[in-house]
N, C-alpha and C positions, 0 to 999 in steps of 0.2 A: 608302743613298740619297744621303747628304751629298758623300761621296764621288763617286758616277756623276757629280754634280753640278760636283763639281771639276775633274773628269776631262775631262767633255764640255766644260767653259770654256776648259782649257788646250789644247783639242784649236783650238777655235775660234778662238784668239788666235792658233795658231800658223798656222794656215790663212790668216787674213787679212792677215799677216807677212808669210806664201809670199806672198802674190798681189801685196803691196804691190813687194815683189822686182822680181819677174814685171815690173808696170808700173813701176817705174823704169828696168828696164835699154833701153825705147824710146828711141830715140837715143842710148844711151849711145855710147862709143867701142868698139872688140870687145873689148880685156879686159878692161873695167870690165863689161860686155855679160853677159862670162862669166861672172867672179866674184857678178854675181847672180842670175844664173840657176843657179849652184852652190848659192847660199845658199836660192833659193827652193826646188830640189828637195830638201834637208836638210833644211829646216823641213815640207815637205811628207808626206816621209818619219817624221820622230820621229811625228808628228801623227797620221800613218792605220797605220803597223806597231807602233811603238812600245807598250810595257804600261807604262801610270802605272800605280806604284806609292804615288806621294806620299813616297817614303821619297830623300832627296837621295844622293844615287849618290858614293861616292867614287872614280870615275875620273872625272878635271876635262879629259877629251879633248876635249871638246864644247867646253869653254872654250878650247883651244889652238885649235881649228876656227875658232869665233868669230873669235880675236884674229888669227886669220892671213886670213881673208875681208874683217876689216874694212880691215888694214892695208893687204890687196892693193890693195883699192877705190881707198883714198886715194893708194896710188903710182902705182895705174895713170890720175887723171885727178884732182890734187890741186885744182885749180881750179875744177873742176865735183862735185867731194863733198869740199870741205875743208870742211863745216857737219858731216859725220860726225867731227871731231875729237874734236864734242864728247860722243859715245858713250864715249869712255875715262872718264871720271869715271864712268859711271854700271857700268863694270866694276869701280871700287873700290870696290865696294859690296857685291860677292858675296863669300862666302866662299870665301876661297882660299886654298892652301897659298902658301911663299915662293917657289915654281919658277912660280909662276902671276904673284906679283906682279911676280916681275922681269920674265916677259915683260910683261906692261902695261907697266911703268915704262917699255921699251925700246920699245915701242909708240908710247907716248904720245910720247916725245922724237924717232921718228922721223916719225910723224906731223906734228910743228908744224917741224919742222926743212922738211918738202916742203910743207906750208901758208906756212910765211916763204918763202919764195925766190916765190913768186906773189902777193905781200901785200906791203901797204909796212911800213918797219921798225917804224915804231910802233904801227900794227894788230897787226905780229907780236909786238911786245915784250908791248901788251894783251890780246892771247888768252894767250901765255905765262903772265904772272900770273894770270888769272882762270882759266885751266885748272888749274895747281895749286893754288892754293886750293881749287877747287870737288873735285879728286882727295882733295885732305889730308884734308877736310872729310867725302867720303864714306866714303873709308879709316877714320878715327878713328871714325866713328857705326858702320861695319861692326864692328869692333874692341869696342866698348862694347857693344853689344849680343851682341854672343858670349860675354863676359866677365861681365855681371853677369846677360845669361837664357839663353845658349846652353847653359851645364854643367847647371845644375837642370830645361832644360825636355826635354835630351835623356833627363834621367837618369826622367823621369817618364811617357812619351810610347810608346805603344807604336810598337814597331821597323818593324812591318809593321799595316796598317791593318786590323784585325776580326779581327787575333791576337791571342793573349797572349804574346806575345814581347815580353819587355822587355831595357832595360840591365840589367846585373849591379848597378849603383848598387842598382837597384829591391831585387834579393834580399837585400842588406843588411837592407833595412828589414822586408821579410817573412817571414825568418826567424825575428826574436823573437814574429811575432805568431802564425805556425804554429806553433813550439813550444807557448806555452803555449795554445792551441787544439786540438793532439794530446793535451797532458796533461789539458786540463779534459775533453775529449770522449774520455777512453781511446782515440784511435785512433795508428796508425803512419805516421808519416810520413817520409821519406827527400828527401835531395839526391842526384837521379845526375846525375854527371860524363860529359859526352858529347863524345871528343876527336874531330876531325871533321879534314880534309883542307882546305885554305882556300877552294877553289871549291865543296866542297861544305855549306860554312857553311849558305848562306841556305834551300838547299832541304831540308837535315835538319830545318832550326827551323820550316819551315812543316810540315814531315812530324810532327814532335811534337808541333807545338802542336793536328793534328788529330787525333791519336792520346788525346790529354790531355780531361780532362772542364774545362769553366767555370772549379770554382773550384781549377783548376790551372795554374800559368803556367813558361813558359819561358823562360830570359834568357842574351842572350849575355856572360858571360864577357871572351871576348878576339875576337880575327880566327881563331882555331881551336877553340876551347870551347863549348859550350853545359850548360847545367845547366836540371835539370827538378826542381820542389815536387811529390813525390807521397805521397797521401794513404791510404791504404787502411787494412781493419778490422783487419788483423794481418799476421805478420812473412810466413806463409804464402800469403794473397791480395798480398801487395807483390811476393813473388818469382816469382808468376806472372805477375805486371802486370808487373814490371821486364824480364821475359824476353820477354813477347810484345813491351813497347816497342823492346829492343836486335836483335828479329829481324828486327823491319821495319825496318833502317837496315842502310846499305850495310853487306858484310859485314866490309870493313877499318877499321869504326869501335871502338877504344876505350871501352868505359862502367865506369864506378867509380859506388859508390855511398855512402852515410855517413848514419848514424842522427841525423835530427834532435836526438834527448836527448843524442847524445854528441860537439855541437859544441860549440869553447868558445865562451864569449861574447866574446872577442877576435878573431872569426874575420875575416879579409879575405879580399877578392879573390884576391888573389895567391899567400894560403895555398890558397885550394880549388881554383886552376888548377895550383899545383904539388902538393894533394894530400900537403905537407906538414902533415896535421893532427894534433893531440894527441890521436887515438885511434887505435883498432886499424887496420891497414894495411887499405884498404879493396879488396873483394873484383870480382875484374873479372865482369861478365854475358856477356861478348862477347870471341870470339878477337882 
């Protein structure tokens, strides 16, 4: 319900965005006219087609859109939306790869460059400094916040919302607690290896995660792995569960699998994604 909650909010903010749009471009000049009525029908669009997921999207296209609608704005009628300059500081504040910052950075500079030629020089000179400051300023808080809560809080947070799909960090930690939870409770439990096609990541983990009971979770690995904690009464009810799970997945999916008692306890990441383990060569479910 927290969620619907979210969802209907981000729905409505972008709606009243659109529309803010919409009435700005009255009297604008026609390409400035354009450019926002381009922007209002895109924000229009994420709003009523779009599926929140809540989960941050790593294609940053939507951001190239932004930085190219805003930049239009200001070349097409620098005098009459040189106040949107100061929208660039508040893009150093997203998280962004370095292909993203540099377009800002060349944003920004072309921006105040068609803002001075309409501005007198020492107006120009004093937005200059107080625009990079305010940039620097944003930049750096984005940067610190990724660094000292961005790693721990991805690594803790489920992947997709009312799944159990988590990071691989996560499996690190739930390994030792399943082991000795299999051994105190005599039950069998297993890690299988689900090697997956990259487009078809997100929809296998939600196909597993419904396939899986509760207190069973699912964690991505890498951008083509998944791995599944499966718990059953013995080696018998696992290799029937392991088979019905690898049938229901596309049929060019890879699956391995590896007995929790005969992992080491050095185990990483990047051993279980290369399947480099120090036990017996594990057995594939699936062609």
């Amino acid at each position: 319900m927290q969620n619907e909650y979210k969802v209907c909010f981000l729905r409505i903010n972008l709606l009243l965005a659109a529309a803010a749009l919409a009435f700005w471009s009255y009297g604008a000049p026609v390409p400035a006219a354009v450019a926002l009525w381009v922007g209002a029908f895109w924000l229009l669009l994420t709003a009523t087609l779009l599926d929140f997921t809540l989960r941050r999207s790593r294609d940053l296209s939507w951001q190239l859109l932004t930085i190219l609608l805003l930049l239009y704005l200001i070349v097409a009628d620098p005098e009459r939306h040189g106040i949107l300059v100061w929208v660039w500081a508040a893009f150093f504040m997203l998280p962004q790869s370095r292909m993203m910052l540099t377009f800002n950075v060349l944003g920004t500079a072309i921006s105040w460059v068609l803002v001075a030629l309409v501005t007198p020089m020492d107006q120009a000179l004093l937005l200059l400094l107080a625009l990079g400051i305010l940039s620097l300023l944003a930049y750096a808080q984005s940067r610190k916040l990724v660094d000292v809560h961005g790693s721990s809080v991805r690594q803790r947070l489920r992947l997709i919302p009312g799944l159990n799909l988590w990071a691989g960090e996560q499996l690190l930690r739930d390994l030792n607690r399943e082991q000795i939870r299999a051994k105190r409770e005599n039950i069998h439990a297993e890690v299988m290896i689900v090697h997956v096609k990259r487009h078809q990541l997100w929809s296998c983990a939600q196909r597993l995660c419904n396939l899986t009971y509760d207190f069973e979770s699912v964690y991505r690995l890498d951008g083509s792995t998944l791995a599944v904690l499966l718990l059953c009464a013995d080696r018998q009810d696992m290799a029937e569960r392991r088979s019905r799970l690898c049938s229901a997945l596309p049929g060019d999916i890879r699956c391995q699998y590896v007995v929790l008692s005969e992992l080491s306890s050095e185990i990483t990441l990047e051993s279980l994604t290369r399947q480099s383990l120090a036990i017996e060569e594990p057995t594939e479910c699936c062609p």
